[in-house]
C-alpha positions in Angstrom: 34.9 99.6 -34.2 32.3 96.5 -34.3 30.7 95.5 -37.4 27.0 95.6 -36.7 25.2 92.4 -36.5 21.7 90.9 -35.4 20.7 88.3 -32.8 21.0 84.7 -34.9 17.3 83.9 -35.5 15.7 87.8 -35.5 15.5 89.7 -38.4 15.1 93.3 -39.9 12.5 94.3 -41.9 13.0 96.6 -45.2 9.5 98.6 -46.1 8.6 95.8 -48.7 8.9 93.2 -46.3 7.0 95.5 -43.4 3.8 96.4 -46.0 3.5 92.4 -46.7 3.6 91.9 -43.0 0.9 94.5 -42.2 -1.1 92.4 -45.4 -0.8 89.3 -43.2 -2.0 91.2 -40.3 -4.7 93.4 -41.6 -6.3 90.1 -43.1 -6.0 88.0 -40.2 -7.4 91.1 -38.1 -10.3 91.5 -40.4 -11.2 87.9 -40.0 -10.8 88.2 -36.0 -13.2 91.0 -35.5 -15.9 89.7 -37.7 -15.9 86.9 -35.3 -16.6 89.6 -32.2 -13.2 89.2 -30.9 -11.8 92.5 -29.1 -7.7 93.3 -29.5 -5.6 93.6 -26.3 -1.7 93.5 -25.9 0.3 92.5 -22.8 3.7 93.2 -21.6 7.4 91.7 -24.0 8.2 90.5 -20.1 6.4 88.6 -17.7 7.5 87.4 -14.2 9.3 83.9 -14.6 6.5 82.7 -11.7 3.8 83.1 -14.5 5.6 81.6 -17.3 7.4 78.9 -15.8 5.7 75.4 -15.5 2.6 76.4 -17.9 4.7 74.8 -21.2 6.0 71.6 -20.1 10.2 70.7 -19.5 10.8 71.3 -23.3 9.2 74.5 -23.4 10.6 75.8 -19.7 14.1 75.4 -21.4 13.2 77.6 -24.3 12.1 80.2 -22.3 14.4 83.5 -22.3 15.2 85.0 -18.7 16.0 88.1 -18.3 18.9 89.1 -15.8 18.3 90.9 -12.4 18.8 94.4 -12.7 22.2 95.7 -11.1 24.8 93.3 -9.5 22.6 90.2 -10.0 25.4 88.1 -8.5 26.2 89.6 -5.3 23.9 87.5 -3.5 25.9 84.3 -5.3 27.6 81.6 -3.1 29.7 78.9 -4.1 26.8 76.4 -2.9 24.3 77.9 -5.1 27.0 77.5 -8.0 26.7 73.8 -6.9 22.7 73.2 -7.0 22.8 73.4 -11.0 20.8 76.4 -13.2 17.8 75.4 -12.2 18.0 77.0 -9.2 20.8 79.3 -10.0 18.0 81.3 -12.4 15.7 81.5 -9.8 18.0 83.5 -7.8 19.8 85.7 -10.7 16.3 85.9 -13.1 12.8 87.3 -11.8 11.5 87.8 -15.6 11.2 86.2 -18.9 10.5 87.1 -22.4 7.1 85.8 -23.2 6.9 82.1 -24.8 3.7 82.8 -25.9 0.4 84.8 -25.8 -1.9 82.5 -23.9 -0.2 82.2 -21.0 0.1 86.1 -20.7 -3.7 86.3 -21.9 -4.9 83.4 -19.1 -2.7 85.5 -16.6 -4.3 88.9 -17.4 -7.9 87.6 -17.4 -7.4 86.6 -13.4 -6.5 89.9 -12.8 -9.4 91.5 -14.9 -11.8 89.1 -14.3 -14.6 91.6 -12.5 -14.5 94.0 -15.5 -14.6 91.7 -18.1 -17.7 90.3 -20.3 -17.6 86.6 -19.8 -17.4 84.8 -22.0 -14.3 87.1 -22.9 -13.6 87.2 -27.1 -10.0 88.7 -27.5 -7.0 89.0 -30.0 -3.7 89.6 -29.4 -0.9 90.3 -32.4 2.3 90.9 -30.5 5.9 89.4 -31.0 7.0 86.3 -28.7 10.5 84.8 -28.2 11.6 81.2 -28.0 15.2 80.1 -27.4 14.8 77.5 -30.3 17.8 76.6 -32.6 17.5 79.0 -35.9 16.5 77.3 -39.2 14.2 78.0 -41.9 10.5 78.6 -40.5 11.6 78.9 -37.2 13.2 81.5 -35.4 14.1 83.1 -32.1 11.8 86.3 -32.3 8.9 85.6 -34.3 5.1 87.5 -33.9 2.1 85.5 -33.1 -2.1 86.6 -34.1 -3.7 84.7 -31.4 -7.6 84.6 -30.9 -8.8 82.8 -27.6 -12.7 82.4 -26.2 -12.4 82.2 -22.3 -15.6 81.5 -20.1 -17.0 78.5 -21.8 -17.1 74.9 -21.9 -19.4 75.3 -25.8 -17.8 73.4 -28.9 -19.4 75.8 -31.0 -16.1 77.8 -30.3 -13.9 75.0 -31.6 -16.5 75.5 -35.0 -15.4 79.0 -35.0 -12.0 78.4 -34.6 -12.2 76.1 -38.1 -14.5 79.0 -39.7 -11.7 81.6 -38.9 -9.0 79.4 -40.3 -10.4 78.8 -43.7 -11.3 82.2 -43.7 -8.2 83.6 -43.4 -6.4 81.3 -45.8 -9.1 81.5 -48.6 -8.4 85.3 -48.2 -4.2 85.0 -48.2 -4.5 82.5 -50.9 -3.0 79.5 -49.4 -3.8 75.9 -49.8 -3.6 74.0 -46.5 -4.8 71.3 -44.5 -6.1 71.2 -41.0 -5.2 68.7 -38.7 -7.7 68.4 -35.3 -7.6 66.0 -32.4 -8.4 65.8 -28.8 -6.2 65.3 -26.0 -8.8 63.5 -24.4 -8.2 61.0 -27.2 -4.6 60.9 -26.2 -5.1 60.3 -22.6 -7.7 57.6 -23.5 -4.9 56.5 -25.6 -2.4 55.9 -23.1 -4.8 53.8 -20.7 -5.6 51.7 -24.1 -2.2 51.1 -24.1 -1.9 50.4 -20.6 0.1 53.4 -20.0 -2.3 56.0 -18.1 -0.9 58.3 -16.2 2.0 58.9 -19.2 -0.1 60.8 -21.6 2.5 63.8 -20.8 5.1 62.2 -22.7 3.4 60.0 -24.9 2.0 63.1 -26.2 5.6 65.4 -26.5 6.9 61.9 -28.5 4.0 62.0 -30.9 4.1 65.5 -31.4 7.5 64.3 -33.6 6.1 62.2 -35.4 6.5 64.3 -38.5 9.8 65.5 -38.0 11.2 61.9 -37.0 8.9 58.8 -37.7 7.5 56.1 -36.7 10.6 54.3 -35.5 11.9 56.9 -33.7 9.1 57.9 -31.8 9.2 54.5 -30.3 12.5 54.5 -29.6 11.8 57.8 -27.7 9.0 56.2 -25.6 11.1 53.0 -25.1 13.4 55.3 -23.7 11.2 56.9 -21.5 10.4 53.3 -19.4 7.1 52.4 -21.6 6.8 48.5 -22.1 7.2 46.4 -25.1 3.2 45.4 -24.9 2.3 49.0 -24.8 4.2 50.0 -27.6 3.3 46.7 -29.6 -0.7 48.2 -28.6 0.3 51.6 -29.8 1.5 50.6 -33.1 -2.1 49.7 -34.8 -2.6 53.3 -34.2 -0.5 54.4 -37.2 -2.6 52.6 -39.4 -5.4 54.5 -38.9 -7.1 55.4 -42.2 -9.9 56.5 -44.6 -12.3 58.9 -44.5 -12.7 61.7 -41.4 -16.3 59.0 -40.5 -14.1 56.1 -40.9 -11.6 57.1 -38.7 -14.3 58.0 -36.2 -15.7 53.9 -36.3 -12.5 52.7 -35.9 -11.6 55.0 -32.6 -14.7 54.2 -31.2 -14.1 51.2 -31.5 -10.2 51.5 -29.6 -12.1 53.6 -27.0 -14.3 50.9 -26.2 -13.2 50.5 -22.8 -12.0 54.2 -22.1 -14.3 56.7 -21.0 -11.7 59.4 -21.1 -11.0 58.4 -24.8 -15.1 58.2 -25.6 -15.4 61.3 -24.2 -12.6 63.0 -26.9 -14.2 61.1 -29.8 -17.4 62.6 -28.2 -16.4 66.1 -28.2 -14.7 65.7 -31.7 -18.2 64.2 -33.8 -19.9 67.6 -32.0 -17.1 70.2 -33.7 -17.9 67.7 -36.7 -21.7 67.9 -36.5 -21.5 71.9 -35.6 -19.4 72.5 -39.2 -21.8 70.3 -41.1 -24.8 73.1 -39.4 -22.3 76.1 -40.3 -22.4 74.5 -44.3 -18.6 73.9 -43.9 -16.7 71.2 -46.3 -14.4 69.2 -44.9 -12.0 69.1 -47.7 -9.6 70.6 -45.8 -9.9 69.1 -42.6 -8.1 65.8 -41.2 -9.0 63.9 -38.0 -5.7 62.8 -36.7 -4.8 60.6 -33.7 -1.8 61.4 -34.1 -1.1 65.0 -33.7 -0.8 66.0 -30.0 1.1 69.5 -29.7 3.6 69.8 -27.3 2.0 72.3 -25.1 1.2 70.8 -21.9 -1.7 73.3 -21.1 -3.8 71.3 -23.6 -6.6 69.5 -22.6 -9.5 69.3 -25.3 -9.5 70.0 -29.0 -6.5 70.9 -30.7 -5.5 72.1 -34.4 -2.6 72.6 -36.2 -2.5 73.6 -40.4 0.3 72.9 -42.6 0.5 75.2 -46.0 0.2 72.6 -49.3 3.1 73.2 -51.4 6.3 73.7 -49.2 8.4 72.4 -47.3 7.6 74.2 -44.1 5.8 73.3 -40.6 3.0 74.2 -38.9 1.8 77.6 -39.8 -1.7 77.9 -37.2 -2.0 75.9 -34.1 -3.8 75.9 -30.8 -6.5 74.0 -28.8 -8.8 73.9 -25.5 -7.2 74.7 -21.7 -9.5 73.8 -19.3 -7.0 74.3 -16.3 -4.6 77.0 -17.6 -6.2 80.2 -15.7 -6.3 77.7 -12.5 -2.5 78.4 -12.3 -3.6 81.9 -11.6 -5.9 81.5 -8.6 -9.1 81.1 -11.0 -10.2 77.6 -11.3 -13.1 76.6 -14.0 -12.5 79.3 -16.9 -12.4 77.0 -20.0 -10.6 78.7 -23.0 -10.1 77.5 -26.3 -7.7 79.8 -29.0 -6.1 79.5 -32.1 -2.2 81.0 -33.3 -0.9 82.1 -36.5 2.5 82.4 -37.3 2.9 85.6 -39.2 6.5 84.9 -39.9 6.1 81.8 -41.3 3.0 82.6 -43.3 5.3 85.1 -44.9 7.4 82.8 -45.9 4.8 80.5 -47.5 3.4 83.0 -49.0 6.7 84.2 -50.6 8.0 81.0 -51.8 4.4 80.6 -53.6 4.4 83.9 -54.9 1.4 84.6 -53.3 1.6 88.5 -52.4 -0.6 90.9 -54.6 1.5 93.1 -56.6 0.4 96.2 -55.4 1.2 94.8 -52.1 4.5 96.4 -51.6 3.5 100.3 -52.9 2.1 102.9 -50.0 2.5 106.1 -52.1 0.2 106.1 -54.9 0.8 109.8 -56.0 4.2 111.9 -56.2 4.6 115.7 -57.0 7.5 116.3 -59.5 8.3 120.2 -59.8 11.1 122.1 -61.8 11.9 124.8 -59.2 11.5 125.9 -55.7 8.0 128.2 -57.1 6.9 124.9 -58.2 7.8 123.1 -54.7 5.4 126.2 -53.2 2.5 125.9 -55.5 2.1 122.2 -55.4 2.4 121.8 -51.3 -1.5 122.9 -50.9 -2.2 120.4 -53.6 -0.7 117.6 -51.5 -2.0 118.5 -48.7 -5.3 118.5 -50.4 -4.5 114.9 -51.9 -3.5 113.3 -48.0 -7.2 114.6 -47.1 -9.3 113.4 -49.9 -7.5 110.1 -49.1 -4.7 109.4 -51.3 -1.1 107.8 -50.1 1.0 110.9 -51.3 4.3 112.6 -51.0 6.2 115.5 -52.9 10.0 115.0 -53.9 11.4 117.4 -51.5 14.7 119.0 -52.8 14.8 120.8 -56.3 16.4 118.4 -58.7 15.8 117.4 -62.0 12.8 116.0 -63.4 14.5 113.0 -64.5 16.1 112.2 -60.8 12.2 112.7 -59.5 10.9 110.2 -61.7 13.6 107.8 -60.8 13.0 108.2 -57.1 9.1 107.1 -58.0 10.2 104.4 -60.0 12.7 102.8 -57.4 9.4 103.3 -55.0 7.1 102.1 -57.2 4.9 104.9 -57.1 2.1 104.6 -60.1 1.4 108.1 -60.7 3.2 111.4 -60.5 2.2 114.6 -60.7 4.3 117.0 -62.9 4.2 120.6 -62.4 6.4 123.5 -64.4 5.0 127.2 -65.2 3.0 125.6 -67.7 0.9 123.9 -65.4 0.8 126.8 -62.9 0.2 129.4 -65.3 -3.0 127.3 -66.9 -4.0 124.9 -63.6 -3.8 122.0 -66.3 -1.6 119.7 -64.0 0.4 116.6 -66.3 0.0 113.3 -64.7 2.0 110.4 -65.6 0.9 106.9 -65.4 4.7 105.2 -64.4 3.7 101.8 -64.9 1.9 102.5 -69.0 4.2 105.8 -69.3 1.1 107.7 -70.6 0.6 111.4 -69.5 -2.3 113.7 -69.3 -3.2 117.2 -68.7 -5.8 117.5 -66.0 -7.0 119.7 -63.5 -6.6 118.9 -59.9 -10.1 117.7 -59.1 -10.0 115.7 -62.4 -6.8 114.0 -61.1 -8.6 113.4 -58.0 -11.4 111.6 -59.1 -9.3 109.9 -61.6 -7.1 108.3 -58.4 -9.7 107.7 -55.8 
């Protein structure tokens, strides 16, 4: 017999952890359809034609295939043994689990194009998979909240994006800071550098800049054939400073002869001026050269917010894809969208104790009996509790009181609802507050009003 086990970097989920989960995803929800975004879901599995290519080398790695169906290797000759994976998996692997939720989204857009309202507002809260090495914060099967505008080029959807991102973490509670840029920038970058043409990898070395300095980045791009002069022209870059205007001066001033780079200090002053309209402080927000997400679909605006407090990575990302749905037969649909990490929020949110209390009870009223006459006489009475609106269960075998009340307690229920002869004979029903130990004689619709 085999000890039971889970896949290294997925997880169960008790019923605490599950109603702090739906927390995270009732707020972010909330936020998303105040915003006039409309939910959809697409398949765990997409064909590896859609998926593969749209998340650069790195990201095509990571991506899980799924085997053929029935004797995969049948068709399998020693020279396709020869020609490496690569083309081994097309020939043993049609599908994939899905990387992520745009590509899916850009990929069901083409095919619904004629019966949907451009521009096209939707979110999508559905779990992805990623073949990533498992560590804290990061993990092989982890759920995404992803909102994305399709059908236009405005920046007032960038704004949004910001607005929705400070909404939702003024309502979980979290500090954070949010980092923007523009891959125009980068690309501007790269022919400041005299590298154009390499913004591709410049960009997947920035992007670990965090995780593995200065130095090393350079090393990386050394590595990857760009020139001392170049690098010595990319170092000033890490000196940017100051104030979100400052920053602005000085990268006009680097993108003086780049129109590509004008162009993404351009588009990044109108998200700027669009937030100042909306009343927005800028507190929270950081203009950052630097950051450059790995995702090769990018190619406008792009975001990414780190919690304040832990030792954790990025817990919301995303950006503008002017080309992705091109890939599908649809040129010219811009899209723009933003991604939280639900399992990673969690974490934040548990290392800062930021969960309400409450936020791990669902039954707010049991029914305690004495007998199986009892058990009779209080079943209309729950059923009457469930439709005037209250979470409630009844203990379902007859056992003593004092086992009842220990089942609430280990549930954390707040009230119960004790009923003996007593209470049937005279309709004076005792509730007990669990949490203050105080108990009261009431009649039903008193204990009603008292719990809605």
């Amino acid at each position: 017999m085999s000890k039971p086990s889970i896949v290294r970097g997925t997880r169960d989920f008790g019923p605490q952890q599950m109603v702090r989960r739906n927390y995270i995803f009732s707020t972010i929800r909330s936020v998303y359809e105040r915003f006039g975004f409309q939910p959809i879901e697409t398949p765990a599995m997409e064909n590896l034609s859609t998926l593969m290519g749209k998340y650069g080398e790195e990201g095509d790695q990571l991506l899980f295939k799924v085997l053929n169906s029935g004797n995969f290797s049948e068709k399998i000759g020693s020279s396709d043994l020869e020609e490496g994976y690569k083309k081994l998996t097309t020939k043993i692997s049609e599908k994939g689990l899905k990387f992520d939720l745009t590509v899916p989204f850009a990929r069901y857009v083409v095919m619904n194009r004629s019966e949907l309202t451009m521009p096209f507002k939707r979110y999508q809260i559905q779990p992805v998979w990623r073949g990533d090495r498992p560590q804290k914060g990061r993990y092989r099967e982890f759920y995404q909240c992803d909102a994305d505008v399709v059908g236009t080029d405005s920046l007032v959807c960038e704004a949004e994006i910001v607005l929705m991102i400070h909404e939702v973490m003024k309502n979980l509670g979290i500090h954070f800071c949010l980092k923007i840029n523009n891959r125009k920038a980068l690309m501007g970058l790269s022919e400041v550098i005299g590298a154009a043409g390499q913004e591709g990898i410049l960009a997947v070395a920035i992007d670990k800049l965090d995780k593995i300095g200065k130095e090393k980045v350079l090393e990386e791009l050394a590595e990857k054939g760009f020139s001392n002069d170049s690098l010595n022209k990319l170092d000033p870059i890490f000196e940017i400073a100051g104030t979100n205007q400052e920053k602005f001066l000085q990268l006009e001033e680097l993108f003086q002869n780049s129109e590509t780079g004008k162009q993404g200090i351009q588009e990044l002053r109108q998200v700027w001026n669009y937030l100042s309209v909306f009343g927005l402080s800028e507190k929270n927000i950081e203009l950052d050269l630097t950051l450059a997400r790995g995702l090769s679909y990018y190619t406008g605006a792009i975001f990414e917010v780190k919690a304040l407090g832990v030792q954790i990575g990025s817990i919301t990302g995303g950006g503008r894809y002017d080309n992705l749905t091109g890939t599908f037969g649809a040129p010219g649909l811009s899209g723009v969208g933003i991604s939280f990490g639900v399992d990673r929020i969690y974490d934040v949110m548990e290392e800062l104790n930021l969960f309400p209390d409450n936020k791990s009870v669902t039954t707010k009223l049991l029914f305690c009996h004495f007998g199986k006459e009892e058990l009779n006489f209080a079943l209309p009475l729950l059923q009457m509790a469930r439709v005037a609106g209250l979470n409630s269960e009844i203990y379902p075998d007859v056992s003593k009181i004092k086992k009842q009340l220990d089942y609430a307690d280990k549930k954390q229920i707040p009230y119960v609802c004790i009923i003996g002869s007593e209470e049937m004979n005279t309709g004076k029903l005792t509730l007990k507050n669990m949490i203050s130990g105080e108990q009261e004689k009431l009649n039903f619709e008193e204990i009603l009003s008292k719990l809605r």
